[in-house]
C-alpha positions as CSV (number, residue, x, y, z in Angstrom):
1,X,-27.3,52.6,144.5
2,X,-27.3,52.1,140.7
3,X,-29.6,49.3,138.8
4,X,-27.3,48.1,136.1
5,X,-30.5,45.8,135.1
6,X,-32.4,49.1,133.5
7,X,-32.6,48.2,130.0
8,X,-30.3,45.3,129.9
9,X,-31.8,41.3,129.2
10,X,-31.0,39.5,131.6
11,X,-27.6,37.5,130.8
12,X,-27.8,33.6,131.2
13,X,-24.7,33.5,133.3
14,X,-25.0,29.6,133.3
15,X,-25.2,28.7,129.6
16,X,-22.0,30.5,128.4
17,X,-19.3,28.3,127.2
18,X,-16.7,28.2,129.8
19,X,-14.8,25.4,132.1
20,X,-16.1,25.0,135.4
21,X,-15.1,26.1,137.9
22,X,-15.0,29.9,136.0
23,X,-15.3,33.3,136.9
24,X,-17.1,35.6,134.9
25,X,-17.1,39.2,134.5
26,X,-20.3,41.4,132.9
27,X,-18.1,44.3,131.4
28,X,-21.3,46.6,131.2
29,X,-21.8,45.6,134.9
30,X,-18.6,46.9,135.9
31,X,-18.3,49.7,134.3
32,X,-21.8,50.6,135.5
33,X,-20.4,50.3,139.1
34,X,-17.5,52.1,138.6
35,X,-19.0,55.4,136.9
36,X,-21.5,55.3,139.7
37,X,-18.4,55.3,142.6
38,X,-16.8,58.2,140.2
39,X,-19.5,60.1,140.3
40,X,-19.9,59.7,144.4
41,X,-16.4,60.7,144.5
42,X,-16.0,63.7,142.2
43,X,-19.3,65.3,143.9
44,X,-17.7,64.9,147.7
45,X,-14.1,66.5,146.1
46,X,-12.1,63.5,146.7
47,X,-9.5,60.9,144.8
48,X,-10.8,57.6,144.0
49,X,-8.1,55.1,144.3
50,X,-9.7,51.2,144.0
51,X,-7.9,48.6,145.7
52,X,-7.0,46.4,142.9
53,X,-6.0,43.8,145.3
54,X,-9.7,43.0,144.8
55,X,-8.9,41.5,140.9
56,X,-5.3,41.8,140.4
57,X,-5.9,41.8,136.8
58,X,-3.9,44.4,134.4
59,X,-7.0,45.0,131.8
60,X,-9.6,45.6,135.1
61,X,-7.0,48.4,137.0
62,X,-6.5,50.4,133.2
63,X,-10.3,50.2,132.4
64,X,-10.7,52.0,136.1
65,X,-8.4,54.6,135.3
66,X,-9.6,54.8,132.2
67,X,-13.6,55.5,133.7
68,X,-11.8,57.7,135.7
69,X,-9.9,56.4,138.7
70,X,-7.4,58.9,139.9
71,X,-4.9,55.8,140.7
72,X,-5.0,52.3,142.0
73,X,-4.2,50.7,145.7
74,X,-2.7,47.4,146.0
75,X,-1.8,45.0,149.2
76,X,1.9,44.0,147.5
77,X,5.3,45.5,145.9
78,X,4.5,42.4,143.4
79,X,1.4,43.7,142.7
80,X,2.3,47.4,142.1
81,X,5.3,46.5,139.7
82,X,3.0,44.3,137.7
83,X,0.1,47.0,137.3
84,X,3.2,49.5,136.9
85,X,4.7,47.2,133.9
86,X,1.5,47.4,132.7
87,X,1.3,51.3,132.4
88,X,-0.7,52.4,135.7
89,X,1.5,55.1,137.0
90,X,-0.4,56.2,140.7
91,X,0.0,53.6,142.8
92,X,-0.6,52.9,147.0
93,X,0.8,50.3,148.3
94,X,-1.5,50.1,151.5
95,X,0.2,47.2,153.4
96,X,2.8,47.9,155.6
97,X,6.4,47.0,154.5
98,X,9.7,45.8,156.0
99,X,12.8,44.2,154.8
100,X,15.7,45.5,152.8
101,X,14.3,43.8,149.6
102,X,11.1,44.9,149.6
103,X,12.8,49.1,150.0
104,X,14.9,48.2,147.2
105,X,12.0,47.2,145.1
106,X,10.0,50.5,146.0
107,X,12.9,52.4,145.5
108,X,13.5,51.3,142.5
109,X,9.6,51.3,141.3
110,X,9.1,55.2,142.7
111,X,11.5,56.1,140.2
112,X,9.0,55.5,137.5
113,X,5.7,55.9,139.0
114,X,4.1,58.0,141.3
115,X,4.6,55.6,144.5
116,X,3.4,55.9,148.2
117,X,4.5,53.6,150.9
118,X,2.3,52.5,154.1
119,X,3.9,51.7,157.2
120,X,2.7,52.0,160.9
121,X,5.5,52.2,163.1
122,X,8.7,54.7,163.4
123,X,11.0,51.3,162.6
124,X,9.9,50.9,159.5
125,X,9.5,54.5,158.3
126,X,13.2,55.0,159.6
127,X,14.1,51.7,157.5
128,X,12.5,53.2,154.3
129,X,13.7,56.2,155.0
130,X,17.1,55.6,155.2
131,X,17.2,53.6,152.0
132,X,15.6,56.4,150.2
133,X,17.8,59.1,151.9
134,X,21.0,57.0,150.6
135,X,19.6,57.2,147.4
136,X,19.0,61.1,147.5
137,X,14.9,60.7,147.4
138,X,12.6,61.1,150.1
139,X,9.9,58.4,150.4
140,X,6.4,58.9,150.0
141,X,4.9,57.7,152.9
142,X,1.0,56.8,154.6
143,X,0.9,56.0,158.7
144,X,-1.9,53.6,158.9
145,X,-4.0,54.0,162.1
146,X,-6.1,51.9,163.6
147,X,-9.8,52.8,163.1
148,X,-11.4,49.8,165.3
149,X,-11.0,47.0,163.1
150,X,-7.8,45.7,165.3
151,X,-5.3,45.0,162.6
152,X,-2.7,47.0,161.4
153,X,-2.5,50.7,162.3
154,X,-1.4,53.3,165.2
155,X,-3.2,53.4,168.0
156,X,-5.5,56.9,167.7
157,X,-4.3,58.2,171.1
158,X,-0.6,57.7,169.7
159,X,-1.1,59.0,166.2
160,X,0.1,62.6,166.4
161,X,3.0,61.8,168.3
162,X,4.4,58.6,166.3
163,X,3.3,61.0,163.4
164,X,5.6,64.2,164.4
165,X,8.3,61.1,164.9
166,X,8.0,59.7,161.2
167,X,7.9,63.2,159.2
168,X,11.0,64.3,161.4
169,X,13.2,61.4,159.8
170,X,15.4,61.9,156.8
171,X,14.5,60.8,153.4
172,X,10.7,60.7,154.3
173,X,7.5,62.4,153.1
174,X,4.7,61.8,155.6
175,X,1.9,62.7,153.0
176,X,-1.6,61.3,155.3
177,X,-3.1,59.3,157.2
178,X,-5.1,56.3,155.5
179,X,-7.5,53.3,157.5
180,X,-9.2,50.3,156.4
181,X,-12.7,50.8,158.2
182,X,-13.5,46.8,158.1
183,X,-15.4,47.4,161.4
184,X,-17.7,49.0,159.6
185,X,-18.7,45.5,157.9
186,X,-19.9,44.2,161.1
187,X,-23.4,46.5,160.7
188,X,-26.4,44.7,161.0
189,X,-28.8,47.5,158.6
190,X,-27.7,50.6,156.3
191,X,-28.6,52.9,158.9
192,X,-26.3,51.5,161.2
193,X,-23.7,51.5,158.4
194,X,-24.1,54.8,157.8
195,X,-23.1,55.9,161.3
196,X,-20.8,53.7,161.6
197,X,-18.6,55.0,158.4
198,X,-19.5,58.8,159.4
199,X,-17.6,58.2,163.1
200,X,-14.6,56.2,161.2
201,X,-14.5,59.3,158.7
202,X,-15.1,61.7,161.4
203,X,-12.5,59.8,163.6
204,X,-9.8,60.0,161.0
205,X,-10.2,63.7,160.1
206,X,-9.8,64.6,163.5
207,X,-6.4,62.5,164.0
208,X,-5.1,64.3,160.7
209,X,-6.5,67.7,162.7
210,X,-4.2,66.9,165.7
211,X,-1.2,65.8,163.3
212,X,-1.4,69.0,161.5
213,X,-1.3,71.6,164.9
214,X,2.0,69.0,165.4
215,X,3.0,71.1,162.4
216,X,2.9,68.0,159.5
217,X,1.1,69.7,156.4
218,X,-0.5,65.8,155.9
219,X,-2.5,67.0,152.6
220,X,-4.4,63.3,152.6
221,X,-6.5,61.6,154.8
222,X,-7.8,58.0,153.1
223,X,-10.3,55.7,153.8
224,X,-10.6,52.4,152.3
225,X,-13.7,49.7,152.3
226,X,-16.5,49.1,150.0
227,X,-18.8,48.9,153.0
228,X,-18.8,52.6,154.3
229,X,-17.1,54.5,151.1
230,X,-20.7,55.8,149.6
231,X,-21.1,57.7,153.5
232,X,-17.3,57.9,153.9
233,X,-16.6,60.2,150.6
234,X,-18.8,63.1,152.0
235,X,-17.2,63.1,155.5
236,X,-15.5,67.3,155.4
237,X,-11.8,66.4,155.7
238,X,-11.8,62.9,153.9
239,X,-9.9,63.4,150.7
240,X,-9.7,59.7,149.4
241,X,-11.3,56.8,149.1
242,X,-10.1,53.3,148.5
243,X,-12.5,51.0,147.6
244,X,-12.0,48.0,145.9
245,X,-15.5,45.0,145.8
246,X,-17.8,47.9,144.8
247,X,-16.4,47.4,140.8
248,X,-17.7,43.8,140.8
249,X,-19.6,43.7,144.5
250,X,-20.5,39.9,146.0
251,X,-23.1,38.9,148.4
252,X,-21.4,41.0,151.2
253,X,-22.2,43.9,149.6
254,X,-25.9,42.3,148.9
255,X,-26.4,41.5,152.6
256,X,-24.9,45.4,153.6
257,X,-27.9,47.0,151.1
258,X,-25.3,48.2,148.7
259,X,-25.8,46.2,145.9
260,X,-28.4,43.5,144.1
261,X,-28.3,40.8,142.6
262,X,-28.1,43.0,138.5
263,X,-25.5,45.0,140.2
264,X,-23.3,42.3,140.8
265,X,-20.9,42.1,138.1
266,X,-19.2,38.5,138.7
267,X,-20.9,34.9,138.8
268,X,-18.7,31.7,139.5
269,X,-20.0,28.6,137.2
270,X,-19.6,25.1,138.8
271,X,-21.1,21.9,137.7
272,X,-23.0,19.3,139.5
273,X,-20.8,16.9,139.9
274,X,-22.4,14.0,142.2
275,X,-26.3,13.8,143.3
276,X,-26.4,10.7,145.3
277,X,-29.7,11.6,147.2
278,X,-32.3,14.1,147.3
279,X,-31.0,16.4,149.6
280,X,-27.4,17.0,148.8
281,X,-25.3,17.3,145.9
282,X,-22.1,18.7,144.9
283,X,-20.0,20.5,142.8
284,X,-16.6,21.2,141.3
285,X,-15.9,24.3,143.0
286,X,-14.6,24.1,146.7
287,X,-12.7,26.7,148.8
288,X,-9.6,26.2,145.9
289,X,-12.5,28.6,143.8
290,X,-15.0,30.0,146.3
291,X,-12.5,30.1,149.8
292,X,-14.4,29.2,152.9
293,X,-15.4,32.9,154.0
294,X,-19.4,33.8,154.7
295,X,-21.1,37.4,154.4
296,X,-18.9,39.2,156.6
297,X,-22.1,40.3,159.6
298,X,-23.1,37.3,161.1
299,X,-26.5,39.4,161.3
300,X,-27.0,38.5,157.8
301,X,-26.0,35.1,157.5
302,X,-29.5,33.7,158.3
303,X,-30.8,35.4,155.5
304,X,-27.9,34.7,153.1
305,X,-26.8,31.7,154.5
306,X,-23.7,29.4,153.2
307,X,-20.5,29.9,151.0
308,X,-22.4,31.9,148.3
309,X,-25.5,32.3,146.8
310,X,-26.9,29.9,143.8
311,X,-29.1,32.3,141.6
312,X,-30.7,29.6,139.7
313,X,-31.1,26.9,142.2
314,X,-32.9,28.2,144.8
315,X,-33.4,26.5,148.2
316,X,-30.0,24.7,147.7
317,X,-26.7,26.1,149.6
318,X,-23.5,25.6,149.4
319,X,-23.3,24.3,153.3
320,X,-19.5,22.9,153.6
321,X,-16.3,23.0,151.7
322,X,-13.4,21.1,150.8
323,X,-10.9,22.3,148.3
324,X,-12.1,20.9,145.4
325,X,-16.0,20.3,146.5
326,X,-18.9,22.6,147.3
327,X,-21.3,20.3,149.7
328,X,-25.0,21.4,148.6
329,X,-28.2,20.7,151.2
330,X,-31.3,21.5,150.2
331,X,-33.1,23.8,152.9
332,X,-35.9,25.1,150.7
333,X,-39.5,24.4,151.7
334,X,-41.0,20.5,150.5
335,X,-39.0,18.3,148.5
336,X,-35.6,19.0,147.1
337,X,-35.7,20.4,143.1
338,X,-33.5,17.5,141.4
339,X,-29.8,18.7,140.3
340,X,-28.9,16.3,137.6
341,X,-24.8,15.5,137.6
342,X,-24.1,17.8,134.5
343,X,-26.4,20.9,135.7
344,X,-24.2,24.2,135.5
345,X,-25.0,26.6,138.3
346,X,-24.6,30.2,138.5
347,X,-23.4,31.5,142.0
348,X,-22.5,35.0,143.7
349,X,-19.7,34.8,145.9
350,X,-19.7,36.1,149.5
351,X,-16.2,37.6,148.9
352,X,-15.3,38.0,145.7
353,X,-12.0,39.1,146.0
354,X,-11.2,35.1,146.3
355,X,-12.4,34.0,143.5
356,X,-10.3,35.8,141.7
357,X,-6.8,35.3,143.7
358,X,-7.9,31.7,143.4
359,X,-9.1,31.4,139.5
360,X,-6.8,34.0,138.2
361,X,-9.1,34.4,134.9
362,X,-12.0,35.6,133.8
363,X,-14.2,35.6,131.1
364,X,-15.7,38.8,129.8
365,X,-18.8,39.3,128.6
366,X,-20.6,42.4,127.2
367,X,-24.3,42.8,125.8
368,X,-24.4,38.5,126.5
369,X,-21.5,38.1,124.3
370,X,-18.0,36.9,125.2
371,X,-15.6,39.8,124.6
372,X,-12.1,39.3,126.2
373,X,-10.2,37.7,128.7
374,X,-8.6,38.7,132.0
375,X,-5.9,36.9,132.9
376,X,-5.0,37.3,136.9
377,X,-1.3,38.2,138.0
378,X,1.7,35.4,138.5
379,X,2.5,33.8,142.2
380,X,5.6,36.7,141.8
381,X,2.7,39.8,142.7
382,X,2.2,38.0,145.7
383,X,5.2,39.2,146.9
């Protein structure tokens, strides 16, 4: 794991002139992170595709192709035609889709990009590819399976089959097999994350194995979490990864062992905003700007307790939410440090993917100076 803190003062997140609540981005951090993951990737053979899901923010998805970035994966139609308008032209959509409105959008959207479609079930690859058939194209499609996480995805017993199914149908081009390996955030040390991620990897390779004697070519097989993609990328037979936290990582990454505190690129700034004893406090950033979510293992969340660490507060947590208020209680040892209404504090978030579907800007900052601004995508890439 990379120290982005060799030769680099540290930055006073707190005392840089922006609104509360804000979200800011070290640039160097970032691109730190990412040349590291490119690096992990291009020594294991495979594609790098991050899932920009995690910033939705045009200048972050060209700087990672840019460092190298073979593409970028995105939950939303919306939010592949925005990072299309915006010149990326690889793009995964890696949420299933149904409706007639949504194909029409793809279809129209692979005609200018390099486009692949996730579905799960033979309904909606039939759907698609009928559409695209009509049209005289063949879609590009992923079957998601099911690696243990119990969302979307094919059962791993029915894979092959549904599999043959799919690739069988006109106007579709059943290119891989992809998973989201969230189980693999449930580990309770790296060790255990490590075998964890080798079994998912291993797992999937073998379902592509089966696929393939079914006589489907199925030239990818993708994995996608932050969690598990430094073990996952050197699994023989994985030829993507889709990682999306490890650009900026958050305190689940922290609490996992694959990042610190210099390696996280992002702080939220609130302000103390009412004091009115001792032992609690709070600020102007509730679940609207930090969401309600805790480090994902519930093995960790003794040791990094609350909504979100507060670098330079220690012994105060953020212990509650409401949607514009972050409840602080003191739990350090002895009597509470004071927080004076006014004090700005600097905080990691547990997920950070929220902050930025929630702030939709970011501040940038490079060698401690402000550089830029990222402006977040429109309600429309929700869709």
């Amino acid at each position: 794991m990379l120290d982005a803190s060799l030769g680099k003062e540290p930055l006073d997140w707190a005392g840089l002139p922006v609104e509360t609540p804000g979200l800011i981005v070290d640039r160097d951090v970032f691109d730190a992170n990412m040349d590291e993951m490119v690096r992990i990737a291009n020594d294991a053979g495979v594609d790098l595709v991050p899932h920009a899901k995690t910033h939705r923010m045009a200048p972050a998805g060209l700087r990672q192709i840019e460092r190298g970035a073979a593409g970028l994966c995105v939950a939303k139609i919306g939010e592949a035609e925005a990072f299309a308008a915006a010149g990326i032209t690889r793009l995964f959509v890696a949420n299933p889709i149904f409706g007639a409105d949504k194909i029409a959008r793809a279809l129209e959207l692979a005609g200018r990009t390099d486009l692949t479609l996730a579905m799960d079930s033979i309904a909606a690859a039939r759907e698609i590819g009928t559409a695209f058939a009509a049209a005289g194209r063949a879609a590009r499609l992923m079957m998601a399976v099911d690696s243990g996480l119990g969302r979307e995805g094919v059962a791993p017993k029915d894979a092959a089959e549904t599999a043959a199914a799919i690739a069988a149908l006109p106007g579709v081009d059943l290119a891989g097999i992809y998973t989201h390996e969230g189980s693999t955030y449930g580990a309770a040390d790296p060790a255990d994350l490590a075998a964890r991620a080798v079994a998912v990897g291993e797992l999937m390779v073998g379902i592509a194995r089966d696929i393939r004697t079914c006589g489907v070519a199925l030239p990818i097989v993708s994995l996608g979490a932050s969690a598990s993609a430094r073990a996952v990328a050197h699994v023989p037979g994985v030829t993507e990864i889709r990682p999306g936290i490890f650009a900026f990582n958050d305190m689940g990454q922290v609490a996992l062992g694959n990042a610190t505190l210099a390696t996280v690129a992002v702080r939220v700034i609130a302000t103390v905003t009412s004091h009115p004893d001792p032992g609690r406090a709070c600020i102007d950033a509730g679940s609207k700007t930090l969401s309600t979510d805790l480090v994902p293992a519930a093995a960790h969340r003794d040791t990094y307790p609350g909504h979100g660490l507060i670098v330079n507060a220690p012994g105060w947590i953020i212990d509650r939410m409401s949607e514009e208020h972050g409840w602080l209680r003191w739990r350090g040892a002895g009597e509470a440090s004071p927080l004076p209404v006014g004090t700005r504090l600097e905080i990691v978030p547990n997920h950070v993917c929220m902050p930025f579907a929630l702030l939709r800007r970011a501040t940038v900052v490079s060698r401690g100076a402000i550089v830029d601004t990222w402006e977040g995508f429109g309600p429309g890439a929700s869709e």
